[in-house]
C-alpha positions as CSV (number, residue, x, y, z in Angstrom):
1,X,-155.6,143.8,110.0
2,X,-157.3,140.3,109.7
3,X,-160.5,139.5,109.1
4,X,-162.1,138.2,112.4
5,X,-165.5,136.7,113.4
6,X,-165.9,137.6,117.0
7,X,-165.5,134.3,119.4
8,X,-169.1,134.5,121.0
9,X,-170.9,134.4,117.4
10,X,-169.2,130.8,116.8
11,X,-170.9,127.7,118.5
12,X,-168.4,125.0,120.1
13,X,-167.5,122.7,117.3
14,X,-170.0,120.4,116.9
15,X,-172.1,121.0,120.0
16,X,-174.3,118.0,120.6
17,X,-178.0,117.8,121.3
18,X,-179.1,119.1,124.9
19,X,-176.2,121.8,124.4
20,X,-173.8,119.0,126.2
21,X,-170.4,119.1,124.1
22,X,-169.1,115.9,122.8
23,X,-166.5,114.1,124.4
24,X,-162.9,115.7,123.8
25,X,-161.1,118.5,125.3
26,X,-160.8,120.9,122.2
27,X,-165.2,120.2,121.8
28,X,-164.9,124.1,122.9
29,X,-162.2,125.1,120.7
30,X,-164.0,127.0,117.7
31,X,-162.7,125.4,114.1
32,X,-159.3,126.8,113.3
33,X,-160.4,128.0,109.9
34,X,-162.5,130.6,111.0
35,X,-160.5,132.8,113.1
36,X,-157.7,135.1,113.6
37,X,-154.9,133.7,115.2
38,X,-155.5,136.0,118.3
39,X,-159.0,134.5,118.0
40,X,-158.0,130.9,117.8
41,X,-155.6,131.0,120.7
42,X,-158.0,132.9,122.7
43,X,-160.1,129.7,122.2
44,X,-157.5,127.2,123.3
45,X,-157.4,129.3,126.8
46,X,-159.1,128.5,129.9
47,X,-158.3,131.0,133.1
48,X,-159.8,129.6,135.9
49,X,-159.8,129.9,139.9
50,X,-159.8,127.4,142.4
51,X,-162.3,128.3,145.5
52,X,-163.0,126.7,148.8
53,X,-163.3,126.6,152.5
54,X,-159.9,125.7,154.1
55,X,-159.4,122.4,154.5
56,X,-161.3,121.1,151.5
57,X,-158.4,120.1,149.8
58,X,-157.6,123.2,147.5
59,X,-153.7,122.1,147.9
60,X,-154.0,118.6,146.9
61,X,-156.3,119.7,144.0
62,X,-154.0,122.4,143.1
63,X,-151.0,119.5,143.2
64,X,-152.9,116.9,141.4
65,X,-154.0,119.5,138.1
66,X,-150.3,120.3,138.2
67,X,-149.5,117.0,137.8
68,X,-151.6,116.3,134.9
69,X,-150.9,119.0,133.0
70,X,-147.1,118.1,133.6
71,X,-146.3,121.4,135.5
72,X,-144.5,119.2,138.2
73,X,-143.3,115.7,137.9
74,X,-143.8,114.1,141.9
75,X,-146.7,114.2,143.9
76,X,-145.5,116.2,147.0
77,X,-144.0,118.7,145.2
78,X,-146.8,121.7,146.0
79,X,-146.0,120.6,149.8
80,X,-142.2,119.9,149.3
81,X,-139.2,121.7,151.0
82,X,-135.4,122.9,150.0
83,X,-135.2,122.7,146.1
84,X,-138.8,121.6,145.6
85,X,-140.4,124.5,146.7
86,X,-139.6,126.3,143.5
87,X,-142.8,124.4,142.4
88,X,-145.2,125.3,145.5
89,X,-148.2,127.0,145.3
90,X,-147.4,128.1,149.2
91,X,-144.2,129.5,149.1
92,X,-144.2,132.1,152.0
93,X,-142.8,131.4,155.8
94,X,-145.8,132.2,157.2
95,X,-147.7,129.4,155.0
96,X,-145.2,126.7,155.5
97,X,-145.4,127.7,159.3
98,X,-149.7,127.5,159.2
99,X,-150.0,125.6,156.4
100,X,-152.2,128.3,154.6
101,X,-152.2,130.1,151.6
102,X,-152.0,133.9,152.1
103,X,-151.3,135.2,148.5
104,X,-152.5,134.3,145.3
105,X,-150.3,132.0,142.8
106,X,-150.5,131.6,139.2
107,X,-150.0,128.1,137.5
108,X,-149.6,127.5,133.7
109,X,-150.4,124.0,132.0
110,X,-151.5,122.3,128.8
111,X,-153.1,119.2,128.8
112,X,-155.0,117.8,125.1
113,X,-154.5,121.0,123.3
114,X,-156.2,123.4,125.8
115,X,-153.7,125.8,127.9
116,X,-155.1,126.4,131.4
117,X,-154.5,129.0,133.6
118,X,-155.0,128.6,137.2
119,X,-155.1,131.1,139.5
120,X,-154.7,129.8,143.3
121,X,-156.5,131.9,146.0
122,X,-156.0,132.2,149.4
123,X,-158.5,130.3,151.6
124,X,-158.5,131.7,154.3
125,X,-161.3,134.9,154.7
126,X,-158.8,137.3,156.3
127,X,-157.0,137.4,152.6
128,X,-160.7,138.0,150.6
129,X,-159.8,141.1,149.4
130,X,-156.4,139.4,147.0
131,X,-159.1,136.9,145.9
132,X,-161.9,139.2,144.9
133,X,-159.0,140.8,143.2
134,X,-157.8,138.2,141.2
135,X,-161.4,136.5,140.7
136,X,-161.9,139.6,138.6
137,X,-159.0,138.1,136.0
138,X,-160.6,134.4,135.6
139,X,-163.4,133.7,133.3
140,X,-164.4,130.4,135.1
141,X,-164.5,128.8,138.8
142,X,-163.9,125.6,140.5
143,X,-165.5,125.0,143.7
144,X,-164.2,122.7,146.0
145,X,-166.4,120.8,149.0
146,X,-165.7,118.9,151.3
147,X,-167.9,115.4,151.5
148,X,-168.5,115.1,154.9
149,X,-168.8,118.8,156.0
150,X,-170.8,120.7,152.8
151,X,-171.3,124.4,152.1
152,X,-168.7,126.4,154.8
153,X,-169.1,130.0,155.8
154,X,-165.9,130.7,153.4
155,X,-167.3,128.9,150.5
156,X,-170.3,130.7,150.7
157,X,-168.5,133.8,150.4
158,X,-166.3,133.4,147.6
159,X,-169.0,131.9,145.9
160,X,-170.9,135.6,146.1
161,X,-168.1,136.9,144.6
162,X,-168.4,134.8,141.4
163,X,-171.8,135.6,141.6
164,X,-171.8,139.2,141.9
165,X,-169.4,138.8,138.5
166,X,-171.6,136.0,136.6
167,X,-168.1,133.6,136.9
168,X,-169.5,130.1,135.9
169,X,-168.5,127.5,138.4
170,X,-167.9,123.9,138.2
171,X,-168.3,122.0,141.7
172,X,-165.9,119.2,142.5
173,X,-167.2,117.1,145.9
174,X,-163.8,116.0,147.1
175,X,-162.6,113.6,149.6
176,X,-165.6,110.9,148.5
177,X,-162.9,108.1,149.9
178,X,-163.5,108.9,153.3
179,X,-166.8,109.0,155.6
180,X,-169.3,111.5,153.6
181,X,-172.8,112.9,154.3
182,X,-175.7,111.6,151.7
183,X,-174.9,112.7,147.8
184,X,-178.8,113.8,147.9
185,X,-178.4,115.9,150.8
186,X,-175.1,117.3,149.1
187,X,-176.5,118.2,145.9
188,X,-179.3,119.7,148.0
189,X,-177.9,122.1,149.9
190,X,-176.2,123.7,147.0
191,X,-178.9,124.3,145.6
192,X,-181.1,125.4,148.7
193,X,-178.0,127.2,150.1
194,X,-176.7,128.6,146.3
195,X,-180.1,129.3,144.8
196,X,-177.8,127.2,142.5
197,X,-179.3,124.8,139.8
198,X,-177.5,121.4,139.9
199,X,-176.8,119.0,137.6
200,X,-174.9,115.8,138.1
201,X,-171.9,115.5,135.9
202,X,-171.0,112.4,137.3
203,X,-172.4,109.6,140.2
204,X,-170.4,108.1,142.8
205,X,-170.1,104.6,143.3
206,X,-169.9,103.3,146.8
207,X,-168.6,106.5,149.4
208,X,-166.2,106.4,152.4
209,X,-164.1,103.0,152.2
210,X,-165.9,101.1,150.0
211,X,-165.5,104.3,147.2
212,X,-165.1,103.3,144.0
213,X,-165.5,105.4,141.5
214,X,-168.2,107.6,139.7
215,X,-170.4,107.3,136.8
216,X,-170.2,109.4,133.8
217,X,-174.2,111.3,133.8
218,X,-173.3,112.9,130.2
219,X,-171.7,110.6,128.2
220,X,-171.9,107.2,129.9
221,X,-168.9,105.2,131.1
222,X,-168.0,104.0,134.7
223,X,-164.7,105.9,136.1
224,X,-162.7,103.3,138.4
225,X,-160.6,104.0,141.0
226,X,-158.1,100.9,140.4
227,X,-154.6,101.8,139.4
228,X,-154.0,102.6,135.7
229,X,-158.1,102.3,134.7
230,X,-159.2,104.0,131.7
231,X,-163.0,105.1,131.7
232,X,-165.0,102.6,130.5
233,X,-167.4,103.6,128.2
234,X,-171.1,102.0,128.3
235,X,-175.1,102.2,126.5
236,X,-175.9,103.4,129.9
237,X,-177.1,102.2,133.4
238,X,-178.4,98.9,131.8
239,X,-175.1,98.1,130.6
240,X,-173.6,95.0,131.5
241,X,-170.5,95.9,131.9
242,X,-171.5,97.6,135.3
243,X,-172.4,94.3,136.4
244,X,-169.0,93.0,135.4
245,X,-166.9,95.6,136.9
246,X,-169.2,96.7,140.0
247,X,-170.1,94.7,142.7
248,X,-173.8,93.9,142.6
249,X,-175.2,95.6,145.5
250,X,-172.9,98.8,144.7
251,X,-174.3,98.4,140.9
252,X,-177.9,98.2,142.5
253,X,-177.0,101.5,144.7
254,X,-175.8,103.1,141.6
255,X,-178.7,102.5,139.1
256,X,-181.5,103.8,142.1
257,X,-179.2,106.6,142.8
258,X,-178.2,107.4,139.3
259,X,-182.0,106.9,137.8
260,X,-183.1,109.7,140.7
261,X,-180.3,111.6,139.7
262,X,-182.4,112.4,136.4
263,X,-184.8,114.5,138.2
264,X,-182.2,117.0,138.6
265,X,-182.1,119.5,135.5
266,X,-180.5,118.2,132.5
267,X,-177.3,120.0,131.8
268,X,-177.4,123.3,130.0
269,X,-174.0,125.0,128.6
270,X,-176.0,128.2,128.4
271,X,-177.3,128.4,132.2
272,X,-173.5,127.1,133.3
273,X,-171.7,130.0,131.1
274,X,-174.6,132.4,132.9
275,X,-173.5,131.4,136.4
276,X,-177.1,130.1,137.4
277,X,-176.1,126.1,136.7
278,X,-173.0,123.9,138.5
279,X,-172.1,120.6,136.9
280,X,-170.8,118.9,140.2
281,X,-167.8,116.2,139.5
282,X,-167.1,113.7,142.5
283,X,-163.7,112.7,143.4
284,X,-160.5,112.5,145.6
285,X,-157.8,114.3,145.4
286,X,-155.3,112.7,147.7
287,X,-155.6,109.7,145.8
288,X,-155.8,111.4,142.1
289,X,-159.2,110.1,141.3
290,X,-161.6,112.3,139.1
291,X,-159.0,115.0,138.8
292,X,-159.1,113.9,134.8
293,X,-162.4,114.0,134.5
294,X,-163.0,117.6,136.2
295,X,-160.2,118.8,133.4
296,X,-162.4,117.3,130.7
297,X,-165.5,119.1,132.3
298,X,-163.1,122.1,132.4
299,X,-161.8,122.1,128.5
300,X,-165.5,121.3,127.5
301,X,-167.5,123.5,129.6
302,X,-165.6,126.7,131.0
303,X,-165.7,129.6,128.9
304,X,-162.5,130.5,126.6
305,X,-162.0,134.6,127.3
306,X,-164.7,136.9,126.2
307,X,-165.7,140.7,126.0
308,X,-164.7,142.8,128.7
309,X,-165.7,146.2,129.8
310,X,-163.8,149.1,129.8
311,X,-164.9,152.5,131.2
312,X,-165.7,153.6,127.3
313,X,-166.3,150.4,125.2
314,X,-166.6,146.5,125.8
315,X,-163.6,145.3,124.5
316,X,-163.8,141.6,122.3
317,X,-160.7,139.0,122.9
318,X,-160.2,138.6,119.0
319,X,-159.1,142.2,118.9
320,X,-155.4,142.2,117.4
321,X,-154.5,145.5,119.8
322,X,-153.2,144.4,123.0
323,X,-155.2,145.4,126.0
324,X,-154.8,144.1,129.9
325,X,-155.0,144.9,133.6
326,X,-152.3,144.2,136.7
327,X,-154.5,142.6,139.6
328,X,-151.7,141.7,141.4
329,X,-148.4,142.3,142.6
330,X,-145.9,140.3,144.3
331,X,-142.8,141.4,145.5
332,X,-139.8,138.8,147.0
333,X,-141.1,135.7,145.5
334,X,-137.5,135.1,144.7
335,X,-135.6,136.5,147.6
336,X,-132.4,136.5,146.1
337,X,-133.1,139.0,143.2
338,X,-135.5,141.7,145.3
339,X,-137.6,141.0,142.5
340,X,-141.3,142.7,142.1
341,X,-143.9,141.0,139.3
342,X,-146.9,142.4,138.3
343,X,-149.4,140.0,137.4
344,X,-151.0,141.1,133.7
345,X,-154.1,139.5,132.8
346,X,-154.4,139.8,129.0
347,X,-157.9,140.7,127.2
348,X,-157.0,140.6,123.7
349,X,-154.3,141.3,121.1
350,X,-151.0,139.2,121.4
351,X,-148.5,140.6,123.7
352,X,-144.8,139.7,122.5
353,X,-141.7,140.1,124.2
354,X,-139.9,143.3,123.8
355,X,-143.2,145.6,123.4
356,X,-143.6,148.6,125.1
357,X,-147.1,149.5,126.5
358,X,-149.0,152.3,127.8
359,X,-149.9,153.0,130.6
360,X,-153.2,154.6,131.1
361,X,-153.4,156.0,134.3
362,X,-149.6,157.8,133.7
363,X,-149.5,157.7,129.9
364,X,-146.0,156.2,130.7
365,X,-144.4,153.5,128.7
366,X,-144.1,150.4,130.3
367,X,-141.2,148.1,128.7
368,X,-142.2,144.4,128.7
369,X,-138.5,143.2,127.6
370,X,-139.3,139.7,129.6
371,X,-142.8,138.5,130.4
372,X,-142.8,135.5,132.7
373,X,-145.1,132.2,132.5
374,X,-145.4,130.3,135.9
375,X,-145.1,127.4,136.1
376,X,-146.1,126.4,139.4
377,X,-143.0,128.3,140.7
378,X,-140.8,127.8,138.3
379,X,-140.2,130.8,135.4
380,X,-140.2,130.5,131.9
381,X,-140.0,134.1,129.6
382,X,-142.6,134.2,127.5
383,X,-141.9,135.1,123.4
384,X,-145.5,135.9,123.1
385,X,-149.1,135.3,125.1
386,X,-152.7,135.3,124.3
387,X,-156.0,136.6,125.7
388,X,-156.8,134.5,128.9
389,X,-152.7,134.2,129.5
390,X,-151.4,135.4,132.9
391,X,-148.0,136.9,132.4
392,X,-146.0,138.3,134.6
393,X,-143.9,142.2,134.4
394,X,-141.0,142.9,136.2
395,X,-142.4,146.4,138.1
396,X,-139.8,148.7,140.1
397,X,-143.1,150.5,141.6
398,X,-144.6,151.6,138.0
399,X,-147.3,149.4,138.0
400,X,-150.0,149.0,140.9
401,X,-153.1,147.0,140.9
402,X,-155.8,148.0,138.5
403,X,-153.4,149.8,135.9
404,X,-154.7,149.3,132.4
405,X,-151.6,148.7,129.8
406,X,-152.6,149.0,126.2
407,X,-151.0,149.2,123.2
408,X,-152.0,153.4,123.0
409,X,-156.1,153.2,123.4
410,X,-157.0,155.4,126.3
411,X,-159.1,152.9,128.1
412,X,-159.8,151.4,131.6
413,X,-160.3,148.3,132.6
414,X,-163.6,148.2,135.5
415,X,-163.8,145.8,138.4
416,X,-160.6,145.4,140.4
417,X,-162.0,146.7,143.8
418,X,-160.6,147.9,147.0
419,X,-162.4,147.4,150.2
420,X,-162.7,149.4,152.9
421,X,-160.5,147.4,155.8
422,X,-161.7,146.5,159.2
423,X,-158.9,146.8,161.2
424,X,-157.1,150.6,161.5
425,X,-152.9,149.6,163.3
426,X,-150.6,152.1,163.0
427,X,-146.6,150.5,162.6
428,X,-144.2,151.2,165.6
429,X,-140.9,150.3,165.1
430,X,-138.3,150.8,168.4
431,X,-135.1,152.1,166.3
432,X,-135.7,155.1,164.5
433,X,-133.0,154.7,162.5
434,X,-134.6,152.1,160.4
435,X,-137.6,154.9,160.1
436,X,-136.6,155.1,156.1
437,X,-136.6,151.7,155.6
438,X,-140.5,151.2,157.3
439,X,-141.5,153.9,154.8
440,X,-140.2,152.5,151.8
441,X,-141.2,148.8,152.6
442,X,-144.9,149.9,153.7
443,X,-145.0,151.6,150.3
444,X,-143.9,148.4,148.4
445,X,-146.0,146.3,150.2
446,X,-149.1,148.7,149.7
447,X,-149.1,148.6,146.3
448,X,-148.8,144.4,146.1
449,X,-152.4,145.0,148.0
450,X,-151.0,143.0,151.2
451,X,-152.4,146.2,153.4
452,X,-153.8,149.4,152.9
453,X,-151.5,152.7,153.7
454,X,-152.9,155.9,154.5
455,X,-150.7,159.4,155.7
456,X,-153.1,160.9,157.9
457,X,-153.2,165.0,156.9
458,X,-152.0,166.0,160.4
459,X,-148.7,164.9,159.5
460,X,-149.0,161.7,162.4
461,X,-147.3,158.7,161.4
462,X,-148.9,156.0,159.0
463,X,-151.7,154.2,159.6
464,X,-152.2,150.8,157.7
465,X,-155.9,149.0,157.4
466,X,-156.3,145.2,156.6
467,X,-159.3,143.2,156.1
468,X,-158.5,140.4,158.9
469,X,-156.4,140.3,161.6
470,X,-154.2,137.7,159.9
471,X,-153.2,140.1,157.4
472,X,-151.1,142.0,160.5
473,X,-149.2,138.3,161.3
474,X,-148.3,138.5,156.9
475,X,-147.4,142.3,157.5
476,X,-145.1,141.6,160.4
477,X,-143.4,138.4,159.6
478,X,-142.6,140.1,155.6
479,X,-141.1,143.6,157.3
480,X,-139.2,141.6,159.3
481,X,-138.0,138.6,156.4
482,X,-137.6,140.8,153.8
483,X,-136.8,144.2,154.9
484,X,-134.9,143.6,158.6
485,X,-137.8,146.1,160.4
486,X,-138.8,144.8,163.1
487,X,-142.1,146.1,164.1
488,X,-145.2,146.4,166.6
489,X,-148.5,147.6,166.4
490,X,-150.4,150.4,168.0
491,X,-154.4,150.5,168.3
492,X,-156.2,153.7,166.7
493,X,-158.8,155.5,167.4
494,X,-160.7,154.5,164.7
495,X,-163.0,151.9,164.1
496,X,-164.0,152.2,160.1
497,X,-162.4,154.2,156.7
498,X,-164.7,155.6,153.8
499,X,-163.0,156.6,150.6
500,X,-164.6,160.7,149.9
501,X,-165.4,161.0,147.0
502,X,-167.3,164.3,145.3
503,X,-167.6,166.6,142.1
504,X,-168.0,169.3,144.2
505,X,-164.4,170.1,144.8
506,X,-164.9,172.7,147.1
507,X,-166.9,170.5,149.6
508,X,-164.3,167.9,148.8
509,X,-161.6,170.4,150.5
510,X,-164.0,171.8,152.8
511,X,-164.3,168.8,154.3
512,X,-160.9,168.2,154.3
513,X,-160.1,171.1,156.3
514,X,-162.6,170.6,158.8
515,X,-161.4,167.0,160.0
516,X,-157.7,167.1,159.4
517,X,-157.4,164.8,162.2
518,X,-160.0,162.1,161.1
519,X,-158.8,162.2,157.7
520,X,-155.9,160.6,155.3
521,X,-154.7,160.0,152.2
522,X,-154.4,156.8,150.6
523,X,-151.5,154.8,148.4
524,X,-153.2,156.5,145.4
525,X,-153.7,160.2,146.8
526,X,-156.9,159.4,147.0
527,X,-159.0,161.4,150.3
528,X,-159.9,159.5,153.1
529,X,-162.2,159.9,156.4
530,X,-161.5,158.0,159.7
531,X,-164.4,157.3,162.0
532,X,-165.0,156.3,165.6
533,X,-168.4,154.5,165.0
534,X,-170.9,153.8,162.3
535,X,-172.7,156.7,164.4
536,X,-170.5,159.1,163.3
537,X,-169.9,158.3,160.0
538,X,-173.9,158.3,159.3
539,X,-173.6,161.8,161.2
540,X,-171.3,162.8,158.7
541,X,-173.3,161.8,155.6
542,X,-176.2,164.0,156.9
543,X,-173.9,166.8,157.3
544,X,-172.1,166.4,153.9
545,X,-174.7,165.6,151.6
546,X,-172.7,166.7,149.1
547,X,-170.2,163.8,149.4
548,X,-170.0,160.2,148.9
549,X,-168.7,157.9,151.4
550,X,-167.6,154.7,149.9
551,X,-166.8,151.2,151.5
552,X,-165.9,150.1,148.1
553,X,-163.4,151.8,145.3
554,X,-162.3,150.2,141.8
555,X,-159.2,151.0,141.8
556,X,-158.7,152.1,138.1
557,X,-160.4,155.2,139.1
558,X,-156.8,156.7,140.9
559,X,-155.4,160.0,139.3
């Protein structure tokens, strides 16, 4: 076994003074000497999430990091149709129809030495629950505004979520080419709205139409939006060069806005990696300006993959046993081959190809003969993978979200949660010869997390629960695309679902037996109460004291 010095004990090489890194994007890559290897490629990785309102340009961000980590050669390409699609983030019907994002991709690059992996959520907030879900597998967050609008309900949201889980998050203020609201009043309303400390990363020059580019706060140099520019590095605002390259009443504008800037706080790597601190980057991402710099800020900044808790133990990323958890499945992405992947988040050790792993809620063996990197859509098997690496399983309904897979450790990973939905349907379908097929497709499509299933105990047909309506539209439009069940929905009685949960296993079944028709079982086996009205569920609690009623389940915790 090697000799390791755990990750978090090593400073970033050669941190500068005001714990800013210096310029490069390895500055956060610990010195190769002193690691393992599983240690030094943990270092290299960044896993990070993309969050927004919709409409703030998540896509074209998505597109653009693509394209400069040389995951896709054409602009377009995340938007593009026939052969080209293989590279889209939005692949479904029902997103090329909408133009949303419904289900969470996975996107693979390299740029400078550091390998990024970036998760793609779903903006929209009917689809919340797959990105708690898969903000539980990135170490770092990117949080996309919009210029002229601000902080959006949605944004708001996701950014509890990273909250709630400590994420660090880098703001990027996009579309600063068009008309925007006062980068004072911006910067403000994070914070106010946030309780977020801010720190300028960079200052725009000019907004709207006369945008021209942004000035570096940390290391000065002036960012130009003319074709083929390279940052231009300068002594600082008194720099002539500004005057040179800047016209003067936009270098004026600059140097009083840039000079106020300063009573902002002073960047602090510490107070970033504890999620109370946002560098914010200024940009545009339909015309690929500041996307370079944010990457920088990413390589420097984010955190590489670090301890992670376990139902018995915190478990370090220089580890050399392999440890992970599946937070999300996708079934059909290709069509053609029926296929089912299970998305594998590694935490430490180096997974290989060929390995067999355990899995700890079945004790099963899981063979892992071809792991998968994405590259935007495109596959590539991987020969071996790192902590912070997103892999891909092949799963014939093995594997379900929140399965830990070791390499024999009896451990569980904590965190992948299950909501309670807020919307009870049951599935008609008019031929009942294609009964089967509904039950085997609901199934599949449980586990990938796209709805919840429950069999209620008095033998009545299914009942699925989603978090937003929209989630139905995805359900419908996927049992009829992919499984040929064409389908309806019928309103319950219900209004709201509580996982039961007890170590009293006699009131557990007690219970059960007095409510067979208000209660269910869900994908997992786990029991399941159905109520009318919050009134009745709080009547319940006072009966039962004995029992727990939960709006909230990790899902680790099935038998």
């Amino acid at each position: 076994m090697d000799q390791t010095t755990p990750i978090e004990a090593l400073p970033a090489a050669g941190t500068a003074p005001g714990n800013v890194a210096p310029t490069g994007a390895l500055s956060n890559v610990v010195p190769t000497g002193a690691l393992s290897n599983v240690a030094r490629e943990a270092s290299r990785r960044r896993a990070f999430a993309i969050i927004a309102h919709p409409d703030a340009g998540k896509t074209t961000l998505t597109e653009k990091l693509l394209l400069r980590g040389g995951a896709i050669q054409l602009a377009g390409q995340v938007r593009a149709k026939g052969d080209r699609r293989r590279t889209r983030s939005d692949w479904m019907k029902i997103e090329q129809d909408r133009g949303i994002s419904v289900a969470t991709s996975v996107m693979t690059f390299e740029r400078d030495g550091v390998v990024f992996n970036l998760l793609d959520t779903p903006g929209h907030e009917d689809f919340s629950e797959d990105t708690y879900r898969t903000l539980t597998a990135v170490d770092a967050a990117v949080m996309v505004i919009d210029a002229a609008k601000g902080i959006e309900a949605q944004t708001r949201k996701l950014f509890e979520v990273c909250r709630l889980r400590d994420i660090p998050i880098i703001t990027f203020i996009n579309k600063m080419d068009r008309e925007s609201r006062d980068v004072f009043e911006l910067l403000d309303e994070i914070e106010k709205t946030l309780a977020l400390d801010v720190t300028p990363a960079a200052w725009p020059v000019g907004s709207g139409r006369g945008f021209l580019g942004t000035y570096d706060m940390l290391e000065p140099a002036l960012h130009l939006m003319a074709e083929g520019s390279e940052p231009v590095r300068l002594s600082g605002l008194d720099d002539s060069k500004i005057d040179e390259l800047v016209p003067a009443a936009d270098a004026e504008v600059l140097r009083e806005g840039a000079e106020l800037a300063s009573a902002f706080p002073a960047f602090d790597l510490e107070a970033f990696r504890q999620g109370t601190m946002t560098p914010v980057y200024f940009g545009s991402a339909l015309r690929d300006f500041g996307i370079g710099h944010l990457l920088e800020g990413l390589a420097r900044f984010a955190p590489h993959p670090g301890a992670r808790p376990a139902d018995t133990r915190r478990v370090q990323p220089e580890e050399p046993a392999l440890t992970g958890f599946v937070f999300k499945i996708q079934a059909n992405m290709d069509p053609n081959h029926r296929d089912r992947v299970a998305f594998l988040r590694i935490c430490s050790g180096r997974l290989e190809k060929g390995m067999r792993l355990r899995q700890t809620r079945t004790g099963k063996q899981v063979p892992v003969n071809a792991p998968l990197f994405f590259f935007a859509q495109d596959r590539q098997v991987a020969q071996e993978a790192w902590p912070g690496d997103v892999v891909g399983i092949a799963n014939h309904g093995i594997l379900r979200i929140g399965d830990t897979l070791t390499e024999g450790e009896q451990i569980n990973f904590r965190g992948v949660p299950s909501f309670a939905p807020e919307i009870l349907r049951r599935v008609m379908i008019e031929d009942a010869m294609v009964g089967k097929k509904l039950r085997t497709a609901l199934e599949q499509l449980a586990e990938e997390g796209v709805v919840q299933l429950f069999r209620p105990l008095d033998g009545t047909p299914p009942v699925v629960g989603v978090v937003g309506a929209l989630q139905l539209d995805v359900l419908a439009e996927r049992l009829k695309a992919e499984y040929s069940v064409p389908s309806r929905y019928e309103a319950t009685p219900w209004g709201m679902m509580r996982w039961v949960v007890s170590d009293d296993k006699a009131a557990m079944e007690k219970f059960r037996q007095s409510a067979p028709h208000d209660t269910a079982e869900d994908h997992d086996g786990a029991l399941v109460a159905f109520f009318t009205s919050d009134w009745r569920r709080n009547r319940a609690e006072e009966e039962w004291p004995m029992l727990k009623f939960l709006k909230l389940r990790e899902q680790h915790a099935a038998a």
